[in-house]
Phi, psi and omega in degrees: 000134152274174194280160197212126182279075189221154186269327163236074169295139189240141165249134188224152153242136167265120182264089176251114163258122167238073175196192143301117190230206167183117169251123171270141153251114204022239170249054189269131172270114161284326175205134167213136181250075183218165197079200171336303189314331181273011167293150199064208177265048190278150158191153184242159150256087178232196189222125172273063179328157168228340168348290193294358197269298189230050157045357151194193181290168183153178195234098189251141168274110175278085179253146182222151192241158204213113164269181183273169171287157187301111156115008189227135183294326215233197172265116182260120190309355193222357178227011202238154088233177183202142175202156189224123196249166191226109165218194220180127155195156167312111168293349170279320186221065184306294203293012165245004160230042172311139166223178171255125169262013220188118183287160241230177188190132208204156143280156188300110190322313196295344191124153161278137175327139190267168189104309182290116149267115177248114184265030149188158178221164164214163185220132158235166163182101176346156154194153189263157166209153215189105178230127197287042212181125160246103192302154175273146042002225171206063177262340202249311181323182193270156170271114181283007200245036182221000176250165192323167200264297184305326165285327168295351178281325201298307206296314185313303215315302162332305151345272187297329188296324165287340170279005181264326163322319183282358200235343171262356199236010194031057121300124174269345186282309160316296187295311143339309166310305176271356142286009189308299203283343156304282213304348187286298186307309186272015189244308149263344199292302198255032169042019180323120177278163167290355165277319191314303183332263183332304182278008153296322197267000165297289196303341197274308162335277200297309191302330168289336175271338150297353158034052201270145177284158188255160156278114170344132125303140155228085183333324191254010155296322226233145184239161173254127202230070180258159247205172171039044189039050180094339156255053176212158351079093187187166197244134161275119150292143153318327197265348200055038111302175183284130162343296185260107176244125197251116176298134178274173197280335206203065193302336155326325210215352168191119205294178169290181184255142194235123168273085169325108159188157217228114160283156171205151203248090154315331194189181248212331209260312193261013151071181175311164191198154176289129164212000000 
């Protein structure tokens, strides 16, 4: 990497999947395009902060896994890619100090060998980072990969059937409350000023004001997923979406809205927390 002079340096991944995929920073899941959605020729484009991953300077792993598309076995030389771009700016003046901090990384733009049937591929690659701040995170937290894997489902699972309770009932006020030490991490993560503060808590409003029905827990719906080298935690659907799901309003023209979130245990006495 070169060294970058910048005073709120923001780390970003740019993504373009056109398969199924999953993006790692070592091993935290960060992005995943997998299930229905990915049928056919769907495919996204977005920009991945990372700031909030990987919580100080340091040397991190980037990965990204690439599957066949919904309904299909294998990866097709003509319809599967995936690339990941690295780029860093003054979060006061992104767009005029973007810069790349990092070469870019890719499956081959032309197609996976033809010929080859691939039901996964992968692309990695090291990058450095260099942050004025070391985040309280979950570097401290319990190692949750030393309790039994079913018991450990049980306790998530519990977790979420109350926060879905809170969220099916649009308190925003509840939620927000068990979302403080997030909302705390991405807060500093991201340099917040109190107006960004506010119009985080404006959007938690209006989405909450909209009093959209959620999708049923099913446990057996669910995979258990830990994370951060045993100490961070969360439930998948099968399908890979999120758990806490708001049904849209308008399924023609927009999937559902997906709450992201991932747990961690400071300790054993204060039991799970949002991060």
């Amino acid at each position: 990497m070169n060294h970058i002079s910048i005073e709120k340096p923001y780390y970003k991944l740019g993504c373009n999947i056109f398969t199924s995929a999953e993006i790692y920073v070592n091993d935290v899941l960060i992005q995943s395009f997998m299930g229905e959605k990915t049928s056919g020729d769907d495919r996204i484009s977005s920009i991945l902060p990372i700031n909030q991953v990987v919580l100080e300077s340091g040397r991190y792993f980037v990965k990204g896994k690439m599957y066949p598309r919904y309904g299909e076995k294998f990866m097709t030389e003509d319809n599967s890619y995936l690339g990941l771009d690295f780029e860093l700016c003054n979060i006061s003046n992104c767009k005029e100090t973007n810069v790349v901090y990092h070469p870019k990384i890719e499956s081959p733009w032309d197609g996976l060998s033809e010929g080859i049937k691939y039901p996964y591929f992968e692309i990695s690659t090291e990058i450095e980072v260099e942050l004025p701040f070391v985040l309280d995170g979950w570097q401290n937290s319990v190692d949750l990969s030393k309790i039994k894997e079913q018991k450990l489902f049980e306790e998530v699972f519990s977790f979420y059937t109350q926060l879905h309770a809170v969220v099916r009932s649009h308190n925003v006020s509840k939620f927000l409350e068990l979302s403080k030490e997030k909302m705390t991490l991405q807060e500093q993560a991201f340099y917040f000023s109190e107006e960004r503060k506010k119009s985080f808590m404006d959007g938690a409003v209006g989405l909450f004001s909209q009093k959209l029905d959620l999708l049923p827990l099913d446990p057996t719906d669910m995979k258990l997923i830990v994370m951060g080298h045993g100490k961070l935690v969360k439930l998948l659907r099968k399908d890979h979406t999120e758990v806490i799901q708001f049904k849209s309003p308008n399924p023609e023209e927009q999937s559902n809205i997906e709450l992201e979130v991932k747990l961690h245990m400071r300790n054993k006495k204060l039991g799970f927390s949002i991060i």
